[in-house]
LUMDOKE-124644 format. One record per residue (C-alpha): residue number from 1; residue in one letter; y, z, x. Coordinates in steps of 0.02 Angstrom, whole numbers. Layout:
<recs>
<NUM, 'a', <Y, Z, X>>;
...
</recs>
This chain:
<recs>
<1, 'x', <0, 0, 0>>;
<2, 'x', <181, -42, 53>>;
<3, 'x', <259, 139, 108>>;
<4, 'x', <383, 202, -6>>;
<5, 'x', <525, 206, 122>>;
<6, 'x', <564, 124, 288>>;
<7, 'x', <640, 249, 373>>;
<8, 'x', <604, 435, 340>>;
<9, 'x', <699, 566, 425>>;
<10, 'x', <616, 738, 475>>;
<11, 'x', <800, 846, 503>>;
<12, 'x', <975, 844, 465>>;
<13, 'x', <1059, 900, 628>>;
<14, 'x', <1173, 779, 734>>;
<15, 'x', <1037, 654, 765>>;
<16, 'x', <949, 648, 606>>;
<17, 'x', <1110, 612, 539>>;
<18, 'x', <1157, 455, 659>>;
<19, 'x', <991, 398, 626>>;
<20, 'x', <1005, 417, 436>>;
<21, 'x', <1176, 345, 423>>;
<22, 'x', <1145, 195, 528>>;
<23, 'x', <985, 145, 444>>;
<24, 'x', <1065, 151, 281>>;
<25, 'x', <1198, 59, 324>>;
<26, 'x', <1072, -73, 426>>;
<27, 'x', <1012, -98, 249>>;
<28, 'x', <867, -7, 267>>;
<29, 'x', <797, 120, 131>>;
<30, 'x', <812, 305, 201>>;
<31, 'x', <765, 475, 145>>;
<32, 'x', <824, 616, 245>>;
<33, 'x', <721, 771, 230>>;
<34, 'x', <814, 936, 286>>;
<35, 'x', <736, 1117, 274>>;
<36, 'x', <921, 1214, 257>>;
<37, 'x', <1030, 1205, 101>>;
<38, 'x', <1159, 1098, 200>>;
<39, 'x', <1163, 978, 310>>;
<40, 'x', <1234, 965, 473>>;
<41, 'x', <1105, 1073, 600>>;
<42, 'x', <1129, 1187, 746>>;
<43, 'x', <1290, 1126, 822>>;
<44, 'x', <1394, 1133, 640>>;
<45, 'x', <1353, 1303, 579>>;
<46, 'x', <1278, 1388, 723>>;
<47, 'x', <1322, 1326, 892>>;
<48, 'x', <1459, 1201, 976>>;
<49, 'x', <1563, 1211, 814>>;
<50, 'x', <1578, 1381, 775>>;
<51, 'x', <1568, 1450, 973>>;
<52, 'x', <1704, 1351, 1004>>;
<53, 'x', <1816, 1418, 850>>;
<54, 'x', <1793, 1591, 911>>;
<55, 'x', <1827, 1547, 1088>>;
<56, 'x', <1988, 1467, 1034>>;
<57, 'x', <2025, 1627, 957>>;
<58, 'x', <1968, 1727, 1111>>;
<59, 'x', <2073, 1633, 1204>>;
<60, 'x', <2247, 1647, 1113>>;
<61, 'x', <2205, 1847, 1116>>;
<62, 'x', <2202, 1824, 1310>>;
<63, 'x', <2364, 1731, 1321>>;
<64, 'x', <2453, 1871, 1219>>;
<65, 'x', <2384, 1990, 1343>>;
<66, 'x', <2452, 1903, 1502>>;
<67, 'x', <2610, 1850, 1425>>;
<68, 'x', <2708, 1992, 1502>>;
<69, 'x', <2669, 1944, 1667>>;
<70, 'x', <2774, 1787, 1612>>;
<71, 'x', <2926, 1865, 1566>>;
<72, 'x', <2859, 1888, 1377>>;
<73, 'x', <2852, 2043, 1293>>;
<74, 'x', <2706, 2058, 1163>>;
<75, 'x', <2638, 2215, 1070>>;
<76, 'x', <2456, 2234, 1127>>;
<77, 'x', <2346, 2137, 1018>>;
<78, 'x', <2230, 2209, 872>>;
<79, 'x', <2060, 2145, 818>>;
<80, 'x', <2005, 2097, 650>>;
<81, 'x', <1840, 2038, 677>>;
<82, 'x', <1807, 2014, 483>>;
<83, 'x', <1977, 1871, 469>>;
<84, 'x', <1914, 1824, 650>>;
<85, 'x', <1743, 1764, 589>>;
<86, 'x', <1825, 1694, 437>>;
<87, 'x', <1931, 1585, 524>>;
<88, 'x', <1770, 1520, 614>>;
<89, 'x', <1691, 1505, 440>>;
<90, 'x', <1838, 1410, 381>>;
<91, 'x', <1822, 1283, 517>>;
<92, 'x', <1644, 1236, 485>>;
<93, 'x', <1695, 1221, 298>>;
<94, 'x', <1833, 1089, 346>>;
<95, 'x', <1690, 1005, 444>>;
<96, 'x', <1570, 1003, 332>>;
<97, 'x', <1623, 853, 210>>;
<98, 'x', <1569, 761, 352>>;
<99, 'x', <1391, 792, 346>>;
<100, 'x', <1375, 826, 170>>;
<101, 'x', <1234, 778, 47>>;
<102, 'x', <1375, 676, -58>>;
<103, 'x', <1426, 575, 96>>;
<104, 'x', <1236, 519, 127>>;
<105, 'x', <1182, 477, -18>>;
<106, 'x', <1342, 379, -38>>;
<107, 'x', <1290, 269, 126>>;
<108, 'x', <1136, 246, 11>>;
<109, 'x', <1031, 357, 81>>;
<110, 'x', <893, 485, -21>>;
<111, 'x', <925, 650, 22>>;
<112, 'x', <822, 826, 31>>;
<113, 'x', <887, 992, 72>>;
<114, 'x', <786, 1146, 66>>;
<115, 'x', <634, 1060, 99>>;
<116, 'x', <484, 1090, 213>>;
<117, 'x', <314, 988, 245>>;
<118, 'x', <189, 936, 359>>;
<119, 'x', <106, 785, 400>>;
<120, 'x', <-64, 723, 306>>;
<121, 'x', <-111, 581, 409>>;
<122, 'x', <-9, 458, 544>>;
<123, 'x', <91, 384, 411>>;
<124, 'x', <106, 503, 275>>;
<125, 'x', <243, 665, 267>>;
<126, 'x', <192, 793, 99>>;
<127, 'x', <329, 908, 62>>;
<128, 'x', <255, 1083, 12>>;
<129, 'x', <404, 1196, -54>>;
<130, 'x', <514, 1195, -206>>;
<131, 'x', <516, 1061, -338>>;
<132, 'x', <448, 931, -240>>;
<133, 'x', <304, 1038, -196>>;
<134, 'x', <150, 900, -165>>;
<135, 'x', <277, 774, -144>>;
<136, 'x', <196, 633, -21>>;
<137, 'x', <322, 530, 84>>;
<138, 'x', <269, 369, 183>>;
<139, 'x', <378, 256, 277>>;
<140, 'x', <365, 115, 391>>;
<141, 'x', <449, 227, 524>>;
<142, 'x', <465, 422, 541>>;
<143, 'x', <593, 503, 653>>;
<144, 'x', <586, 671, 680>>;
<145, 'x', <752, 789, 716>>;
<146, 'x', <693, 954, 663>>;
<147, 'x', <800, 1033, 822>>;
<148, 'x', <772, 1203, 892>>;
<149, 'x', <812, 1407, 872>>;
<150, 'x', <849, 1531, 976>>;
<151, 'x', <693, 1569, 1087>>;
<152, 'x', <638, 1771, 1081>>;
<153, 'x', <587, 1849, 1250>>;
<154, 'x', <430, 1949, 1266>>;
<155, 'x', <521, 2137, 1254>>;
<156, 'x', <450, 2300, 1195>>;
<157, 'x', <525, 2349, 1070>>;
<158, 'x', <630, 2204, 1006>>;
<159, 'x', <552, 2191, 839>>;
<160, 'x', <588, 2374, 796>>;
<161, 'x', <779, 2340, 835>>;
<162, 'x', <914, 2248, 756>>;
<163, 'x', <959, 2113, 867>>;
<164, 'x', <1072, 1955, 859>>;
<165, 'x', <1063, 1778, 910>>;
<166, 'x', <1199, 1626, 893>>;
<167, 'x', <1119, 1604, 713>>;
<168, 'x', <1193, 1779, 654>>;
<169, 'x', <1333, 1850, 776>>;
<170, 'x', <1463, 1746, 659>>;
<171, 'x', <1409, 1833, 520>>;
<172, 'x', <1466, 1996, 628>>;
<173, 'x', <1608, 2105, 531>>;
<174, 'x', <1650, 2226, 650>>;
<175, 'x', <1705, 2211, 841>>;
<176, 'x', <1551, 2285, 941>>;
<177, 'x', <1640, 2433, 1041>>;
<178, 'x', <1482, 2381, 1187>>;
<179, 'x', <1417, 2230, 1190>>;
<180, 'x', <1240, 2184, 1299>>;
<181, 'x', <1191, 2003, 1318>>;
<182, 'x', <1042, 1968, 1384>>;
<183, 'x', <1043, 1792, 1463>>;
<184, 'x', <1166, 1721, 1579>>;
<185, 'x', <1140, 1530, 1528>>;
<186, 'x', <1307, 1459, 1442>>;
<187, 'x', <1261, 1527, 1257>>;
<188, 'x', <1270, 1701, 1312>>;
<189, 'x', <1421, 1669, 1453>>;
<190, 'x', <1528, 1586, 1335>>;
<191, 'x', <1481, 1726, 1187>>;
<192, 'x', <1505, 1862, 1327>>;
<193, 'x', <1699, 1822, 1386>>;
<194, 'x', <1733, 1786, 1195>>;
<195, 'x', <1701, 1936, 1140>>;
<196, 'x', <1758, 2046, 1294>>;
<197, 'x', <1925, 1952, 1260>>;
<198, 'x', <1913, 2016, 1082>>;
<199, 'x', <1919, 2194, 1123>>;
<200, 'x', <1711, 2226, 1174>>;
<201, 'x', <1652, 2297, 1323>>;
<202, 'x', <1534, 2175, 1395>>;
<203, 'x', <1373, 2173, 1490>>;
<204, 'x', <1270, 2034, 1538>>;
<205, 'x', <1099, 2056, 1605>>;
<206, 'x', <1050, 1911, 1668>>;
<207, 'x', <868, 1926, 1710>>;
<208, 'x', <765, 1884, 1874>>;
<209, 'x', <914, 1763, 1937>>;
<210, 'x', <1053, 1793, 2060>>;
<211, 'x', <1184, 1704, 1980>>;
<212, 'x', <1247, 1656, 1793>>;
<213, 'x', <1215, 1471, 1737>>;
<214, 'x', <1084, 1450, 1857>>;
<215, 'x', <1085, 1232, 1795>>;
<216, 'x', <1253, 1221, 1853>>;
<217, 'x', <1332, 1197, 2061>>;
<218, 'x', <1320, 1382, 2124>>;
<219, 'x', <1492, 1373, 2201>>;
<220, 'x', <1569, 1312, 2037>>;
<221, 'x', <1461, 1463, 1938>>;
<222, 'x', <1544, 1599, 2048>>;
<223, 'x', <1718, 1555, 1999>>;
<224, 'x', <1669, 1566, 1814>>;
<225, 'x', <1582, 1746, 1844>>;
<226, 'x', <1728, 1796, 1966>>;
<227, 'x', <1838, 1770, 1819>>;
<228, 'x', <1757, 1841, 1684>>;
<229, 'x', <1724, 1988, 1829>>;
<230, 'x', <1911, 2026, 1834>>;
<231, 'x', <1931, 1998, 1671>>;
<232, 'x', <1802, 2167, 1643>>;
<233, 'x', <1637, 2080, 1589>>;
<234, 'x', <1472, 2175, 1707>>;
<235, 'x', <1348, 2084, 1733>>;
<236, 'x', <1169, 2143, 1803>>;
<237, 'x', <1077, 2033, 1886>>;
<238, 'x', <912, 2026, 1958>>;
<239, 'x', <819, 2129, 1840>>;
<240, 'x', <687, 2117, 1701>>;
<241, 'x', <711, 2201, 1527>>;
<242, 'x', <552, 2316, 1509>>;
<243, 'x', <595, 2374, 1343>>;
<244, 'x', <740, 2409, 1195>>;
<245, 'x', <745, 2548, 1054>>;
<246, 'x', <855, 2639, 958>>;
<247, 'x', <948, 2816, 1029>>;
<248, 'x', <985, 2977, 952>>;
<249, 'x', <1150, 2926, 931>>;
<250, 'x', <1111, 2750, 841>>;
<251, 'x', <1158, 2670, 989>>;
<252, 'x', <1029, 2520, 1078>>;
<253, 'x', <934, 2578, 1235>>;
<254, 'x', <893, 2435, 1330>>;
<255, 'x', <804, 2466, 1523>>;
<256, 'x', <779, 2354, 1657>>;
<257, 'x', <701, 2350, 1802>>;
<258, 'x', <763, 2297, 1984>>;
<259, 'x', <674, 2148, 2005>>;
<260, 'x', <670, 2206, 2213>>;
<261, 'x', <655, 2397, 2206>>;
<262, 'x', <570, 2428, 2049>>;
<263, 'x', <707, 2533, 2015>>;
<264, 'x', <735, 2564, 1808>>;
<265, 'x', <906, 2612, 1730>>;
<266, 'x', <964, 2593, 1544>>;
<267, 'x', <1103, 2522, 1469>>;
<268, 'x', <1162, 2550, 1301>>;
<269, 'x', <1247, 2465, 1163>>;
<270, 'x', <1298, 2475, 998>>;
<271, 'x', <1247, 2276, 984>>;
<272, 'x', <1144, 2151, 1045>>;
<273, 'x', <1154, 1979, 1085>>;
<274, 'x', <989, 1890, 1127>>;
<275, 'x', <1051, 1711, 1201>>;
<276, 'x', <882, 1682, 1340>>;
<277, 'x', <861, 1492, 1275>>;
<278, 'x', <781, 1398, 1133>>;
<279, 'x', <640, 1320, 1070>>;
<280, 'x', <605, 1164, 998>>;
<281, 'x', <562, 1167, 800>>;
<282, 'x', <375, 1102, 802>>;
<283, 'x', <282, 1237, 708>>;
<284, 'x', <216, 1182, 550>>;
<285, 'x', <228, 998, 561>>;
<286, 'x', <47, 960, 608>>;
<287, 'x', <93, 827, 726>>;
<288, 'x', <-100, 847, 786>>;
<289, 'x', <-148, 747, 623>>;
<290, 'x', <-14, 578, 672>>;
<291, 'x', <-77, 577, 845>>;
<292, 'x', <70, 657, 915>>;
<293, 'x', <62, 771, 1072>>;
<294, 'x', <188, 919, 1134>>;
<295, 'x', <254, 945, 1308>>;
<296, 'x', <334, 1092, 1371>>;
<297, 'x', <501, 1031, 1305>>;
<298, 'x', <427, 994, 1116>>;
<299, 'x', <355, 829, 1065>>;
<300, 'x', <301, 688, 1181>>;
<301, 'x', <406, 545, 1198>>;
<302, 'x', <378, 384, 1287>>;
<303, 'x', <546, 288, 1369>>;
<304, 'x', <584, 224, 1220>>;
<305, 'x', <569, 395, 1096>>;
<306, 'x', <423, 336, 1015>>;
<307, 'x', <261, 479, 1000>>;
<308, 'x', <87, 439, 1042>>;
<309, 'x', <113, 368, 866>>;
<310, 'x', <201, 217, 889>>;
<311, 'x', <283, 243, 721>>;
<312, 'x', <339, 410, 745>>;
<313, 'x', <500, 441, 839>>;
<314, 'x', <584, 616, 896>>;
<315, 'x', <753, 630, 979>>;
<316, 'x', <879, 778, 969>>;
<317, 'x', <815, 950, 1049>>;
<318, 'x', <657, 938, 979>>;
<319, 'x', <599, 816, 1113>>;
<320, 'x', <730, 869, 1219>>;
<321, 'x', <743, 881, 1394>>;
<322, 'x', <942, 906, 1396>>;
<323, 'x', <981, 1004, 1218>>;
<324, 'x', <1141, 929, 1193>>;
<325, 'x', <1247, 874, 1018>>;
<326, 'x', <1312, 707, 1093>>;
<327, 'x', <1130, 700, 1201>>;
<328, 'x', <1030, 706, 1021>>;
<329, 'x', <1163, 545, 978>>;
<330, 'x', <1130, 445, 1129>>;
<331, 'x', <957, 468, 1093>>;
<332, 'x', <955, 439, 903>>;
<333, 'x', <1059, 255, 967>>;
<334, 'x', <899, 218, 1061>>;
<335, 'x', <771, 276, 943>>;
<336, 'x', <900, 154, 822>>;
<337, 'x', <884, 1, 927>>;
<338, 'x', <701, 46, 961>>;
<339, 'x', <672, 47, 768>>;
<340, 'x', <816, -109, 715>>;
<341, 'x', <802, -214, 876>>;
<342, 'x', <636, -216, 934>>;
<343, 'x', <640, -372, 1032>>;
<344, 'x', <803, -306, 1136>>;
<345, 'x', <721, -140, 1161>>;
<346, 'x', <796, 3, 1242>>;
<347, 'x', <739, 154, 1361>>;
<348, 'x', <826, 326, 1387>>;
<349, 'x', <914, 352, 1551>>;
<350, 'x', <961, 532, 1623>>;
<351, 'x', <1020, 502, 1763>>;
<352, 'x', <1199, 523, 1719>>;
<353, 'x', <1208, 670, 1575>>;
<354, 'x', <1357, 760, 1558>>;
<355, 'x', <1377, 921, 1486>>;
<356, 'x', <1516, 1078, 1499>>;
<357, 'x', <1518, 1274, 1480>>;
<358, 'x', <1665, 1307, 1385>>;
<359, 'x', <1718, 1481, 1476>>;
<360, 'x', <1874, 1511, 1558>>;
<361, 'x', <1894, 1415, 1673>>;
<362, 'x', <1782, 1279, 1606>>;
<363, 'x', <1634, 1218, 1711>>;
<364, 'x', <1583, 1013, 1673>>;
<365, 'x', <1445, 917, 1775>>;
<366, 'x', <1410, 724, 1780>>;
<367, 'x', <1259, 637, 1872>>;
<368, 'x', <1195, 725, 2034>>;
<369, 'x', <1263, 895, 2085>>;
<370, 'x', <1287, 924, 2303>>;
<371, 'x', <1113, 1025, 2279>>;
<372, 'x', <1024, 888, 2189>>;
<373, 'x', <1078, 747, 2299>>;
<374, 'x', <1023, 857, 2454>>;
<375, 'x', <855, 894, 2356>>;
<376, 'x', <820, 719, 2342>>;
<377, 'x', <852, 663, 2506>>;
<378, 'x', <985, 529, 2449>>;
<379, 'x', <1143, 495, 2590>>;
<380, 'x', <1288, 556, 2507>>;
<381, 'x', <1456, 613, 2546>>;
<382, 'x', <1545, 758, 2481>>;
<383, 'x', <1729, 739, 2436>>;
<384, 'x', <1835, 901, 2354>>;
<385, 'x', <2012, 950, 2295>>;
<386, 'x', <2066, 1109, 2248>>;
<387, 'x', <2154, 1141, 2082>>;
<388, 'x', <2287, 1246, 2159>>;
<389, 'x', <2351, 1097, 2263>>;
<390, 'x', <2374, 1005, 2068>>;
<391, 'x', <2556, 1038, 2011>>;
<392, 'x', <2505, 1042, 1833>>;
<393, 'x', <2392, 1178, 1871>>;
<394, 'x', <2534, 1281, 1964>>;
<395, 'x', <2643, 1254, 1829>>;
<396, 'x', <2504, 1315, 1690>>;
<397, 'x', <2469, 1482, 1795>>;
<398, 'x', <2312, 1413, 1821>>;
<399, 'x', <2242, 1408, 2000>>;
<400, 'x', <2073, 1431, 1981>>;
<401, 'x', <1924, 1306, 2026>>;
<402, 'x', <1893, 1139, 2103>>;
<403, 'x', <1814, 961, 2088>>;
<404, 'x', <1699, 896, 2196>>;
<405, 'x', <1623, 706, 2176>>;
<406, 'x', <1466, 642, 2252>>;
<407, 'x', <1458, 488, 2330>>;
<408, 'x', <1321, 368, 2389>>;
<409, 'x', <1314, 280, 2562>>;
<410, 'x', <1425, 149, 2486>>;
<411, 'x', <1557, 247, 2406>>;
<412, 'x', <1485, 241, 2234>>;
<413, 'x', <1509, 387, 2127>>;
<414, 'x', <1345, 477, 2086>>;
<415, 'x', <1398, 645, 2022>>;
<416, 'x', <1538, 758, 1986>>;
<417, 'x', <1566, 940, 1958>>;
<418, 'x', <1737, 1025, 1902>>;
<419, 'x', <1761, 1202, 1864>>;
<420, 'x', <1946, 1243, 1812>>;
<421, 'x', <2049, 1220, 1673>>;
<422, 'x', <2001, 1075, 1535>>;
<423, 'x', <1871, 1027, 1670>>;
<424, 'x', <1776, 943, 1496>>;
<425, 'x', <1913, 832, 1473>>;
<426, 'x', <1937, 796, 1647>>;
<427, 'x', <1754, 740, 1694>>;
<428, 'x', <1773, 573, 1575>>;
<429, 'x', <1845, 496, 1711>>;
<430, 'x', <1673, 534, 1798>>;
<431, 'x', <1566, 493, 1675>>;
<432, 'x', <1652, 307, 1665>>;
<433, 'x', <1607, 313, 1873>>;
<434, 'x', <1460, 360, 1866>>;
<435, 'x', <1396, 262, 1725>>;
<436, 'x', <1483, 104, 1793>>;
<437, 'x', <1426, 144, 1960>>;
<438, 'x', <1621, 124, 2027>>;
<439, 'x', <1693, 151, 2206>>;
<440, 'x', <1800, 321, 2237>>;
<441, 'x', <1902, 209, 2272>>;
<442, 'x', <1903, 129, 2107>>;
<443, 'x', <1977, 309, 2048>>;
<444, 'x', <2108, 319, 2205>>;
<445, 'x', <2200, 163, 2143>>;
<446, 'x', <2222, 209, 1970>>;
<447, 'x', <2395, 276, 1912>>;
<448, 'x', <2399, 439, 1820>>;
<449, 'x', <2538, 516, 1753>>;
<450, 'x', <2640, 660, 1828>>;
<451, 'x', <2611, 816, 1816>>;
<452, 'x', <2437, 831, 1728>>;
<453, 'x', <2276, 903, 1780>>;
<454, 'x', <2220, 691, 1773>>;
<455, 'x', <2271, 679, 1921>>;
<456, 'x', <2151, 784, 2013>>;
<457, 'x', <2056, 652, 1998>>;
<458, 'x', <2161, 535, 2076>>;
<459, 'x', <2216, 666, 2222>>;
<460, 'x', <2013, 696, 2263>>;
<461, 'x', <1987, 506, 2264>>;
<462, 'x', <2112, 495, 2394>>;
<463, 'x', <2018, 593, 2513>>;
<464, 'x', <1887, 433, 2518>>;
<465, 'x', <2049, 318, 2546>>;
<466, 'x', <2107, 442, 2694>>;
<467, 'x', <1923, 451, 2769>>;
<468, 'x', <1911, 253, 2776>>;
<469, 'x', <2068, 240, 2888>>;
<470, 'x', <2008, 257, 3044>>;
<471, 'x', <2106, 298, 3211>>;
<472, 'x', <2069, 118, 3253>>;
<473, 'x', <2126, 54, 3091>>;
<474, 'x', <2280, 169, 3134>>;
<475, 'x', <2291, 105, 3291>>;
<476, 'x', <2282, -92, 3267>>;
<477, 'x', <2428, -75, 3131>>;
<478, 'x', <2550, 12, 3243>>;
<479, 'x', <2508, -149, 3362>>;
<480, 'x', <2523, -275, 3246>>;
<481, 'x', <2687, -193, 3175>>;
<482, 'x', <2745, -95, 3323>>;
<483, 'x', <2763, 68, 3250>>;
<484, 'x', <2822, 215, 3369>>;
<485, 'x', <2750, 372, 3266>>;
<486, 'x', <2609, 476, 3331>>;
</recs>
């Protein structure tokens, strides 16, 4: 029998809905099947969206604080953490028109929310809750979305306790008076300054690792953790948490132990903030009855995003490797012309991912980090600038941070890492160089305006320019032109 559908769409986060909304409007008939009662995933009502709102937030209450240092006078700043997360909720409710049920359908696509199922057989999806209970779905093509959640560390104890995770901290109502985060990746950094700027007391244990944001350029990581260091976050490194309960006085016990000595020591709390990863959404699917196999990221993919089934696609962070909102589009475009285009077929290519760790100062990488291009043996050249020798950054009080780029043996840029202020905005000048493979020098002859932090870009560039003027370059011009400097 002819499926019912040609596309059908297992998830409704950022690239279920690219895939859904293209397909539609490629003409193709689409049902999008979504377990939540809206649309719109992880990074709308749980992650980059409402982080980002409260950072923005976080942020403003740090400027009031360090206005006087300026010459402005400002009564210190109070915390209402209820109209705080109200403002975040606010935010995602101005957003969410965007990825609405209304909007879909009106592209023409069928649309489920609050609806689970499994698979029957390689070609057939049954939904098994609510009113479609028993509900069998086939389609020419599956793709499945179904993202991740917030992965839970073996810890005694943590069951007993009440506990949070980025799917319920923006529900909080209250400022915690003590904070403990456990996890230094950029969930729990980013959470950690936010809410030390909003009046907590902060500490971040950050496991069997010497550093925070241990995927990130070292040297770039310890000017984010010397700033949120002086800004009165403590962080605890190189430990294991052995165990978290509840004290006398209501408070949460957690204790660690030195990874080195053995040593144990509690800290306590009056909330917790669980941010050690995530995991990709899998269970309950019965991908073992399409053919489809799991890796340590989630499902199998091929090149192309295709399963073991070559009708079943995954993108998004349930395939993963990099869990990224505008990663899960990229790969929903291939899985797209995969699907639409199968003659001109497509294959995934990481070798140029860009992401960013929206603390204070901001930390963005491109391509290959120094580490990784040392690692893998490639002949590379290091160029740097330092944001304090940017005028814009003198003028904006801030100092902090660096960019260095990564070139090949032939000048090309291969990678990029900037940690200082609006270092996300800055590194799409990188990700044009390294996706275009340009020359540094490409960058050096461009013309930004003055003052802005742009021109970083243009200032480390110019380092490659200085480098390729050798003393005998220097020398044959003052010949030829019979200059008497030195």
């Amino acid at each position: 029998m002819r499926p019912e559908y040609d596309l059908a769409v297992i998830g409704g986060g950022a690239g279920g809905l690219t895939v859904a909304a293209a397909g539609a409007q490629l003409g193709a008939k689409v049902i999008l099947i979504e377990k939540a009662a809206e649309l719109g995933g992880e990074c709308l009502h749980f992650g980059c969206v409402p982080s980002k709102s409260l950072i923005h937030v976080a942020s403003i209450a740090q400027n009031l604080r360090s206005a006087e240092l300026l010459g402005i006078k400002i009564a210190t700043p109070e915390f209402k953490m209820a109209t705080v997360m109200g403002q975040v909720q606010k935010v995602i409710s101005r957003l969410q028109p965007h990825d609405s049920v209304e909007r879909f359908e009106g592209l023409g696509c069928a649309v489920l929310v609050n609806s689970v199922g499994s698979f029957s057989d390689e070609k057939t999806f049954v939904l098994s809750n609510g009113k479609n209970a028993g509900r069998k779905i086939t389609a020419r093509y599956f793709v499945i979305t179904s993202g991740s959640r917030p992965a839970t560390p073996k810890i005694e104890g943590l069951n007993e306790v009440e506990y949070f995770t980025n799917e319920t901290i923006f529900k909080l109502q209250k400022t915690p008076k003590k904070l403990i985060v456990i996890g230094g990746g950029p969930i729990g950094i980013e959470l950690a300054q936010a809410f030390q700027r909003l009046g907590s007391q902060v500490t971040v244990i950050i496991g069997s690792g010497k550093m925070i944001l241990p995927k990130d350029d070292p040297e770039a990581a310890q000017v984010v953790l010397q700033k949120l260091t002086a800004e009165g976050v403590e962080f605890v490194p190189l430990v294991r948490t052995e165990k978290i309960s509840t004290a006398t006085d209501g408070q949460k016990e957690v204790i660690v132990r030195a990874v080195n000595s053995g040593e144990m020591k509690s800290y306590f709390g009056d909330t917790v903030l669980i941010a050690t990863g995530r995991t990709a959404n899998t269970a309950g699917l019965e991908l073992e009855k399409t053919g489809a196999t799991l890796s340590e990221h989630g499902i199998m993919t091929n090149q192309k995003l295709q399963t073991a089934n070559k009708r079943i696609y995954a993108c998004g962070d349930v395939t993963g490797p990099y869990q990224f909102t505008h990663m899960a589009g990229y790969q929903a475009a291939v899985v797209l012309t995969n699907i639409f285009s199968p003659i001109a077929w497509k294959k995934v290519d990481y070798r140029s991912v860009p992401w960013v760790t929206y603390t204070d100062p901001e930390l963005a990488q491109i391509g290959y980090s120094e580490a990784q291009a040392k690692k893998e043996g490639i002949i590379h050249q290091v160029y740097r600038h330092e944001f304090l020798k940017n005028d814009r950054a003198e003028t904006d009080e801030a100092p902090e941070g660096f960019i260095k780029v990564i070139c090949d043996r032939k000048k090309r840029v291969i990678g990029s890492t900037i940690v200082g202020k609006s270092a996300g905005e800055l590194l799409g000048t990188w990700v044009v160089a390294v996706q275009k493979r340009l020359k540094i020098t490409n960058i050096a002859n461009m013309v930004f305006p003055y003052p802005t932090l742009g021109k970083i870009s243009k200032q480390v560039a110019r380092e490659a320019l200085k480098e390729s003027f050798t003393p005998w370059k220097k020398k044959l011009l003052k010949k030829l032109l019979g200059l008497r400097g030195k």
